[in-house]
N, C-alpha and C positions, 0 to 999 in steps of 0.2 A: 360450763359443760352442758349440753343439750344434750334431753332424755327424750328418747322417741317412745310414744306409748303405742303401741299395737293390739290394734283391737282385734280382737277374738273373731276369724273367721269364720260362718255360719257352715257348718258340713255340708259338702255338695251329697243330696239327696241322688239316690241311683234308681235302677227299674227294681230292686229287688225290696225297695222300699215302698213304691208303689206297688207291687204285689203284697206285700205284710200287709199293710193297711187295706188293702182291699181283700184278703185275707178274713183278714178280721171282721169288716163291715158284712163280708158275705156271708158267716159262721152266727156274726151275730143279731142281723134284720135281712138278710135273703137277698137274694139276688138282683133284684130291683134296687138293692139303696145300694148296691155299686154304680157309684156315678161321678163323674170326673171333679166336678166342684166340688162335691162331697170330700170325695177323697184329699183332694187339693189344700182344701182347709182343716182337715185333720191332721195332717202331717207340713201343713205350714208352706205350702209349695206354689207354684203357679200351675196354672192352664196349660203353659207355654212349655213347663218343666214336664209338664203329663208327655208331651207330642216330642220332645225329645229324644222319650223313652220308645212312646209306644205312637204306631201309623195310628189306631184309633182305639175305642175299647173293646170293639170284637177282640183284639187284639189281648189287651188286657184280659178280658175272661177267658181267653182259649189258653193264657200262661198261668189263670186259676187253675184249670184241669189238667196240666202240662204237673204242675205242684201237685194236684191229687195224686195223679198216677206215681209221682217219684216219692211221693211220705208213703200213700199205703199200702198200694197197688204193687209198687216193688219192694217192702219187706213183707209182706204175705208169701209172694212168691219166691222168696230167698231161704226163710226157715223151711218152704217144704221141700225145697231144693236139697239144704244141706242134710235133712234130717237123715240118722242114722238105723232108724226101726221105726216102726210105723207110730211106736208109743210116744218117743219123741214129736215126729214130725206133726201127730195130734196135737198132744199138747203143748206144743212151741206156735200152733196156730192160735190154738186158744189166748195164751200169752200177747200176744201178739198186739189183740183187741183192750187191752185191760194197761196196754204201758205206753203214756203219751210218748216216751223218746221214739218208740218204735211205729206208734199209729195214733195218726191224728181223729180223735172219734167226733169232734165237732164240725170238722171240713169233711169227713164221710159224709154225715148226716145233711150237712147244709148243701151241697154236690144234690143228694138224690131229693132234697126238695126243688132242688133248681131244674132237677130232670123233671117232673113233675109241669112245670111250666113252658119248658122247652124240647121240642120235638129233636131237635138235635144233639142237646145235652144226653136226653134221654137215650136216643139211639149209641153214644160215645159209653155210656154206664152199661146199657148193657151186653156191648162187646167187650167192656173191662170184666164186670160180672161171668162170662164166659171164658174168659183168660183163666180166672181166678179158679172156679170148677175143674177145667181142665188142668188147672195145676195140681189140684187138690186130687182128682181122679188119679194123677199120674201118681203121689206118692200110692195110695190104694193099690194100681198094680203095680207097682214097685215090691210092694210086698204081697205079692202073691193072690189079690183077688182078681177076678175074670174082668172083661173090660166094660160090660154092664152094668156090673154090681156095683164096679170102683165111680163109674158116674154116678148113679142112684145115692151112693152115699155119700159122696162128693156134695151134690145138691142138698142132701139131706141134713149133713155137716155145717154147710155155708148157705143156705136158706136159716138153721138156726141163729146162726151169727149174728147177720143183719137185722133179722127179723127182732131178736131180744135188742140187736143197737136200737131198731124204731121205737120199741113199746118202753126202752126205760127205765123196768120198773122198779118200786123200789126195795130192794133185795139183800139183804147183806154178801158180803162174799165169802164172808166163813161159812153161809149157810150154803151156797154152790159149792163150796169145797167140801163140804161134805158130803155132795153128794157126785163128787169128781169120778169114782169108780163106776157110777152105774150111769153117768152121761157118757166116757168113755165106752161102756157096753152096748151103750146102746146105739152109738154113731160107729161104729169096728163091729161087735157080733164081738168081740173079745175080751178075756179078763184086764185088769190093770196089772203091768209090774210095778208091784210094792212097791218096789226101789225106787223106782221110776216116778211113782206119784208121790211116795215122801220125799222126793229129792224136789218134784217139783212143788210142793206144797212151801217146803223150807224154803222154795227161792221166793215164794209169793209174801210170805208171813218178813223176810229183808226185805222186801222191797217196798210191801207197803208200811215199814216203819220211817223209811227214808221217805216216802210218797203218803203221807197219811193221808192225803184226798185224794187218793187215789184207788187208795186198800180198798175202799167198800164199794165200788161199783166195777162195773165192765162184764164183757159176755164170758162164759165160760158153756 
């Protein structure tokens, strides 16, 4: 009797594999070490397999930013969408920056260094950056502030964001959560509802048991 042995086919590699990888490369040495050999040889592939996927690597990095906009960019703007009172819609943004499933904080960050280098990248961030305001603004007067105010603290809001994403530093998060009522106050002009912030403190205190590298950093 003849045994046939079959060898183990090698998985055909697709574009969403060469986006991962290139991913990665961009999150973890910048923009310049996305580059097709590079890439090729990290994930085991050919040159040939690159041009399959993708006409060139413009190409490729324009479905980097295609990836930004769909991890961050649209669940930022979905919680302030759904939000049901302004206290939500606050802090379910806050949230937001602080839980990898829902936002990616190393592709942010590596995105606005690439802006940084590239005049066009640049120009793409800050018409997303402008989306993101005007979403922020719209929950604002959603709940009742003027349509000035709700920019001003729109900006006020989402300038902090970013700006604590750039710097870092290093901060516990139970020390931000404590002082969650009077960063509330001070981005709204309003008190906190209790409920509201012990409902949301209790979902932070699950979830960074399940996340322990995660509990101690992120914006709030």
């Amino acid at each position: 009797m003849e045994i046939l042995t079959e060898t183990a086919s090698k998985p055909r590699l697709g574009r969403v594999d060469w986006l991962r990888a290139a991913m990665l490369c961009l999150m973890e040495d910048g923009i310049d070490a996305v580059q097709i050999t590079r890439l090729a040889t990290s994930i085991g592939a050919s040159r040939g397999s690159f041009y399959w996927h993708f006409k060139s690597r413009q190409e490729l990095l324009d479905g980097l930013l295609d990836e930004w906009f769909a991890v961050n960019g649209k669940r930022i703007k979905q919680v302030l969408e759904h939000a049901g009172s302004l206290d939500r819609g606050v802090l379910s943004f806050f949230a937001v920056w602080t839980n990898p499933d829902n936002f990616n904080s190393p592709l942010e960050q590596a995105v606005r260094d690439w802006a940084r280098l590239d005049r066009r990248v640049l120009k793409v961030v800050r018409e997303e950056d402008a989306n993101r305001i005007t979403a922020i603004a719209a929950l604002f007067e959603r709940f009742d502030y003027l349509p000035q105010e709700a920019v001003v603290r729109a900006r006020v809001l989402y300038f902090a964001q970013v700006g604590y994403l750039a710097m870092n530093p290093e901060e516990a998060m139970e020390e931000r959560m404590s002082m969650l009522e009077d960063y509330y106050f001070a981005f709204t002009g309003k008190v906190l509802d209790a409920r509201v912030g012990s409902s949301f403190r209790s979902d932070w205190v699950a979830f960074s048991k399940i996340n322990p590298s995660e509990g101690g950093s992120g914006a709030t």
